[in-house]
LUMKOL-615581 format. One record per residue (C-alpha): residue number from 1; residue in one letter; chain; z, x, y. Coordinates in steps of 0.02 Angstrom, whole numbers, plus 50000, padded with zeros to 5 digits. Example, Ala and Ser with C-alpha at 12.3 -4.5 7.8 and 13.67 -1.06 7.14 Angstrom:
<rs>
R|seq|type|mol|Z|X|Y
R|1|A|A|50390|50615|49775
R|2|S|A|50357|50684|49947
</rs>
This chain:
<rs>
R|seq|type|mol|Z|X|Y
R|1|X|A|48384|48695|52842
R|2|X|A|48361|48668|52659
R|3|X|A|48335|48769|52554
R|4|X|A|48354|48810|52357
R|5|X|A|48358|48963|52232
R|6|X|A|48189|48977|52218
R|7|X|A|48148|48968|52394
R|8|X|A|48204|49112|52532
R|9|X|A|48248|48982|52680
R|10|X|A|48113|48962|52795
R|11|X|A|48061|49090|52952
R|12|X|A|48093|48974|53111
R|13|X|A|48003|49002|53266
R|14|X|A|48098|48902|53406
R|15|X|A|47987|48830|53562
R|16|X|A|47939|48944|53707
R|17|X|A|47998|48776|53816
R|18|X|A|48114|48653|53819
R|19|X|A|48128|48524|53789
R|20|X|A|48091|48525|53594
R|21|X|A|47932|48393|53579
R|22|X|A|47857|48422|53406
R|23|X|A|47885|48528|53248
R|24|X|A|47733|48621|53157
R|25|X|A|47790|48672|52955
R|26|X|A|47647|48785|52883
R|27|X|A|47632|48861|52733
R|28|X|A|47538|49026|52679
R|29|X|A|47423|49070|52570
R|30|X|A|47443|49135|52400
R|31|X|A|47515|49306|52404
R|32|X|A|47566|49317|52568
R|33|X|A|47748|49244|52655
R|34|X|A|47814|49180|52802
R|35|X|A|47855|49361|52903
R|36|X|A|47667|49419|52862
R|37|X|A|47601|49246|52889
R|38|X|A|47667|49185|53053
R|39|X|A|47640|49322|53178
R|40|X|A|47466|49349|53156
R|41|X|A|47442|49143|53156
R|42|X|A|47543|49125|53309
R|43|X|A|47458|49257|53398
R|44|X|A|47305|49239|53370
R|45|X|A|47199|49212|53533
R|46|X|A|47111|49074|53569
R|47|X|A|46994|49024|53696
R|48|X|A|47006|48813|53756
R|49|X|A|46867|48735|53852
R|50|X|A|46866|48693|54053
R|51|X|A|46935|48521|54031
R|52|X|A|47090|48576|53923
R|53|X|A|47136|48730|54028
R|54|X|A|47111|48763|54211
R|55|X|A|47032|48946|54154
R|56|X|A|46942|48993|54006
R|57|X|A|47057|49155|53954
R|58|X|A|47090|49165|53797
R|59|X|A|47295|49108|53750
R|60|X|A|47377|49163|53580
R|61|X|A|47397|48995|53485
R|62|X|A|47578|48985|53504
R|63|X|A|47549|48963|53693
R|64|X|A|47448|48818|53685
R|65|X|A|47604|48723|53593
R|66|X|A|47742|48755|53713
R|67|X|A|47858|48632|53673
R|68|X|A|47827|48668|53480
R|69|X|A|47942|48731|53341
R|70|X|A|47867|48816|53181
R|71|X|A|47943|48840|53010
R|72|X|A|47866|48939|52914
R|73|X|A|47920|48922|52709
R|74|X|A|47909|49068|52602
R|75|X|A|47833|49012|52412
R|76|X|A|47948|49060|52269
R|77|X|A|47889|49212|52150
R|78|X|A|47794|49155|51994
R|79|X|A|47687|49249|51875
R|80|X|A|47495|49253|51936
R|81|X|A|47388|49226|51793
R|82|X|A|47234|49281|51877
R|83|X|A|47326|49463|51917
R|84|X|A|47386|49516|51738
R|85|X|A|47536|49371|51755
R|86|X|A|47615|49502|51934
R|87|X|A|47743|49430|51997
R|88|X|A|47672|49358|52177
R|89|X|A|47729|49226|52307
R|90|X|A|47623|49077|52259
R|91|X|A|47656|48886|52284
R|92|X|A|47592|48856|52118
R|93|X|A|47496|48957|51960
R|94|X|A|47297|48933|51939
R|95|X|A|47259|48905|51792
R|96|X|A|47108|49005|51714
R|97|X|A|46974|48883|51668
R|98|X|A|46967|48827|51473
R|99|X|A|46856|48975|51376
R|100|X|A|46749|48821|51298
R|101|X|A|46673|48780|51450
R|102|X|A|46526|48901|51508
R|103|X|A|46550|48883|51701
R|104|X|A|46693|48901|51773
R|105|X|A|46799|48763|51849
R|106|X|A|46867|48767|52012
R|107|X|A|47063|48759|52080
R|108|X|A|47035|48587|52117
R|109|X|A|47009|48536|51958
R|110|X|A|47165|48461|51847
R|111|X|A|47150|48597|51698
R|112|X|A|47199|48727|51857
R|113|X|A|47358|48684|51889
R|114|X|A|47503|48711|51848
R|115|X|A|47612|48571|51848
R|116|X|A|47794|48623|51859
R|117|X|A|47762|48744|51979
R|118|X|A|47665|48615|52101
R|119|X|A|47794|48501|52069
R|120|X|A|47927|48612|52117
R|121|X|A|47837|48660|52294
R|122|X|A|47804|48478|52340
R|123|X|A|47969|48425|52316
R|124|X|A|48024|48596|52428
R|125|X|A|47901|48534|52575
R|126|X|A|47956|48336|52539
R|127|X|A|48145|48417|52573
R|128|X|A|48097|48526|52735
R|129|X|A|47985|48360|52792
R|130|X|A|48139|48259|52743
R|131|X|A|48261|48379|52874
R|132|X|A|48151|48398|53012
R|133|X|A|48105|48212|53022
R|134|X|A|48301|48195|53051
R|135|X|A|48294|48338|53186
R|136|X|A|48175|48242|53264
R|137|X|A|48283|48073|53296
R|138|X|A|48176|48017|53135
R|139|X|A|48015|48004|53229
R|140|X|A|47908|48081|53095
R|141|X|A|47735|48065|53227
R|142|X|A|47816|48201|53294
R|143|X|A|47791|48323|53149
R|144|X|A|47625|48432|53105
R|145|X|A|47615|48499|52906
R|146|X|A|47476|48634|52907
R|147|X|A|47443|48743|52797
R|148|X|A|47303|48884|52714
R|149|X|A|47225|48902|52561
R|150|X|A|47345|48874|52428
R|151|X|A|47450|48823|52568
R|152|X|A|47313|48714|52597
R|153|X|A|47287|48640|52434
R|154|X|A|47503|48621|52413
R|155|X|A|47520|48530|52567
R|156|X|A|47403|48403|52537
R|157|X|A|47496|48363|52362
R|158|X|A|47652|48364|52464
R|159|X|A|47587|48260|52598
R|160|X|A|47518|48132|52493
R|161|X|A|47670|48111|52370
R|162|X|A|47759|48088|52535
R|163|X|A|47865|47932|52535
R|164|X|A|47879|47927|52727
R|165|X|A|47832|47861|52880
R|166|X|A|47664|47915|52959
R|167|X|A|47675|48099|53011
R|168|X|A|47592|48158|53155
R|169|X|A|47444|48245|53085
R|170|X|A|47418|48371|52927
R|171|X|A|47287|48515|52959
R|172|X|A|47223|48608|52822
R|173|X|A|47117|48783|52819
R|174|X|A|47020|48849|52675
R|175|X|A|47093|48746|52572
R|176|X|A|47063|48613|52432
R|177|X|A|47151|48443|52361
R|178|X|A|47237|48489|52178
R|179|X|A|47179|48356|52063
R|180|X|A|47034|48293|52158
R|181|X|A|46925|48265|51987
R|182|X|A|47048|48187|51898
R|183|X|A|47105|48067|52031
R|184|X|A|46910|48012|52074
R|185|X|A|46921|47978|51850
R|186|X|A|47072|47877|51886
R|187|X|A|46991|47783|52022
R|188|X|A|46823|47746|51940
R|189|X|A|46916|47684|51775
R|190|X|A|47033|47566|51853
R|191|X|A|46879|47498|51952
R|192|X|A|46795|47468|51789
R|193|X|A|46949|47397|51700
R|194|X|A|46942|47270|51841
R|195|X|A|46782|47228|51818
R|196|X|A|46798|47196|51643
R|197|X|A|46951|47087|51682
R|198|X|A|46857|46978|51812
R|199|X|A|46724|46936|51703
R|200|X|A|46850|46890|51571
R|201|X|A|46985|46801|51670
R|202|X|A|46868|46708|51840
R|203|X|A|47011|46591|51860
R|204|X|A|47162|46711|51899
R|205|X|A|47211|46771|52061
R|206|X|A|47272|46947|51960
R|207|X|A|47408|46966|52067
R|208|X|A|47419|47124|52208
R|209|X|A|47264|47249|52166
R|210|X|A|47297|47422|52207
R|211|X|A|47222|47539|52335
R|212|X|A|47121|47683|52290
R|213|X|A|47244|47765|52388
R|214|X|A|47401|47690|52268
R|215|X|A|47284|47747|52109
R|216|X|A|47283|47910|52195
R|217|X|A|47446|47947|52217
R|218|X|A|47518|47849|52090
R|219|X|A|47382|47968|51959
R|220|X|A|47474|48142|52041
R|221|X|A|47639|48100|52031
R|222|X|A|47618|48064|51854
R|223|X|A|47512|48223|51821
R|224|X|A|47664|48311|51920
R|225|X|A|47817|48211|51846
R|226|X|A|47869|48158|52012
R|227|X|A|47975|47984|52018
R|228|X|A|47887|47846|52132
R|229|X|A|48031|47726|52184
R|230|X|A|47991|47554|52175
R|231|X|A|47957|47494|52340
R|232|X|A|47856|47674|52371
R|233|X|A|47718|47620|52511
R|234|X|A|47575|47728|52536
R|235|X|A|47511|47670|52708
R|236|X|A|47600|47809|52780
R|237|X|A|47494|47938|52718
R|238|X|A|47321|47793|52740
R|239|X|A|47373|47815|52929
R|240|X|A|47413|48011|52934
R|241|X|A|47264|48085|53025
R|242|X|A|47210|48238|52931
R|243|X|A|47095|48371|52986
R|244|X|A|47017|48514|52858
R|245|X|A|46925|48668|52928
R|246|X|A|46829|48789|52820
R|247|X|A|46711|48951|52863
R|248|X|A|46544|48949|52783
R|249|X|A|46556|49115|52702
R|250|X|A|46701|49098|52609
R|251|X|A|46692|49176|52452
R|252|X|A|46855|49141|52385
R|253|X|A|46893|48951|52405
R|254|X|A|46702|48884|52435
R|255|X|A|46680|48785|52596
R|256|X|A|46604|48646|52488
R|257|X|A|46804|48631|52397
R|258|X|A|46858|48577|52587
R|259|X|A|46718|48468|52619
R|260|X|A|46736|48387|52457
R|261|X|A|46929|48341|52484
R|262|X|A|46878|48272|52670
R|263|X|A|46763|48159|52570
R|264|X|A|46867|48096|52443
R|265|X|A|47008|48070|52562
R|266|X|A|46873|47967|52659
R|267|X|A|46837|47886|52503
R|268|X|A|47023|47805|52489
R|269|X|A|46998|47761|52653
R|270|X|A|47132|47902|52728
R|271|X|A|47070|47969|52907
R|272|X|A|47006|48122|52877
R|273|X|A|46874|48224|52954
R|274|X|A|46803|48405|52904
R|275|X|A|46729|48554|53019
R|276|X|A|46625|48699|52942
R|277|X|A|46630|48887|53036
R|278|X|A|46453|48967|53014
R|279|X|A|46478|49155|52954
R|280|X|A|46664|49135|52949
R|281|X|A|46747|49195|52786
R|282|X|A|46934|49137|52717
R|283|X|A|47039|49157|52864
R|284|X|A|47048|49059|53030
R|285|X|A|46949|49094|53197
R|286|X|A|46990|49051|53375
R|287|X|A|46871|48913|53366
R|288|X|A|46940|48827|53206
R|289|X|A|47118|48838|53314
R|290|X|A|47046|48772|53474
R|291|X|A|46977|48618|53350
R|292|X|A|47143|48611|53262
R|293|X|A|47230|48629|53442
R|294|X|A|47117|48476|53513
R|295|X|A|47139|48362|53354
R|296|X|A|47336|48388|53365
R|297|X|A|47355|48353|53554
R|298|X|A|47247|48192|53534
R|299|X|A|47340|48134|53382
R|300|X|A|47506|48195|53367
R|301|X|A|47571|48211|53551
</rs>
């Protein structure tokens, strides 16, 4: 398993079956690691309707993936800006939000993030995606990426940036997409600079146009300094089915950051969809893992 000096290698969680089906790599929150993370996630009960279990009892989640390894990365230690600069496990630094504007900005936005550190994380998940795919006879359909809050917002980067075949699924929980604004700006001026060039130039064919998707990505891996290889092809990530859950009380990453991701993602045409948990704050709930349990065995096995 890979793994590099900034990075403890990752808690593994072989499957309570064999044989080994699929592979689930989530990553925590900010703050938190992979030994506080996991256990709680993994045993967390949840209760599945009639027609997915012959009894309604509730099953921790780990149960209801049998056949299901989990790797669970630890985020490096980095200075937290928003706690006096402590020195924290976090994917990535949030930026505070410029002092000339009067409200505040949120995570999603590009002036929030902090580049090298982002950078550094999504090339960490592209290198455990990278392995696993291998363990897995390089049938990447049969490989989840999950992850919460910053986790969330991380894996997403990751995911997108990833120069891959189509994984099986990526689930996301109180999250939000890093860059969001600035990718929408990308997408709205290269729609007008073609505009302007069809009105100018009727009779050329312009050659291959680019994807909202391709403007996308092509917009974060600049903003993160990542090198796109030349033949990169971003259908993989087009086809990746993603799914984004978020409770309607939480006060620390606002549900309406979630929903607005699911829309954008919609936007570039990537199949996403978004479910809201009324009274539920930032964490998960057994119905947000039955949901994420249901969208995972219809898409990924």
């Amino acid at each position: 398993m890979p793994k590099s000096a900034a990075y403890l290698s990752p808690l593994i969680v072989r499957p309570l079956c064999e044989p080994h089906k699929t592979t689930f790599i989530v990553l925590h929150g900010r703050g938190s690691n992979a030994e506080k993370f996991s256990g709680p996630l993994l045993s967390h009960p949840v209760t599945v309707s009639s027609s997915a279990s012959l009894d309604n009892q509730p099953q921790p989640f780990q149960k209801l993936f049998p056949h299901t390894k989990f790797i669970f990365p630890t985020a490096s230690l980095r200075r937290a800006t928003a706690f006096n600069r402590s020195i924290i496990h976090q994917w990535y630094d949030i930026l505070p939000s410029p002092s000339s504007i009067a409200q505040a900005l949120p995570p999603s936005h590009p002036d929030r993030v902090e580049r090298d550190g982002l950078r550094e994380s999504v090339l960490h998940l592209h290198s455990l995606i990278e392995h696993e795919v291998e363990e897995l006879d390089g049938d990447a359909g049969r490989l989840v990426v999950m992850g919460l809050s910053q986790g969330c917002a991380t894996m997403l980067a990751g995911c997108m940036n990833w120069n891959g075949p189509k994984l099986g699924a990526v689930v996301g929980m109180c999250g939000w997409l890093p860059m969001r604004e600035g990718m929408a700006d990308a997408i709205a001026l290269h729609e007008l600079q073609d505009q302007e060039a069809d009105m100018f130039d009727r009779g050329s064919d312009g050659g291959i146009k680019k994807t909202k998707v391709d403007i996308a990505v092509e917009y974060m891996c600049d903003e993160l300094g990542i090198e796109r290889r030349e033949e990169q092809n971003n259908s993989g990530w087009k086809d990746t089915p993603v799914f984004l859950g978020h409770g309607t009380d939480d006060e620390k990453v606002l549900c309406r950051l979630g929903q607005e991701a699911a829309e954008f993602l919609r936007g570039i045409d990537v199949d996403a969809i978004f479910r809201s948990y009324e009274g539920l704050g930032h964490w998960y709930s057994s119905n947000m893992l039955c949901d994420i349990m249901e969208f995972i065995k219809s898409r990924a096995e």
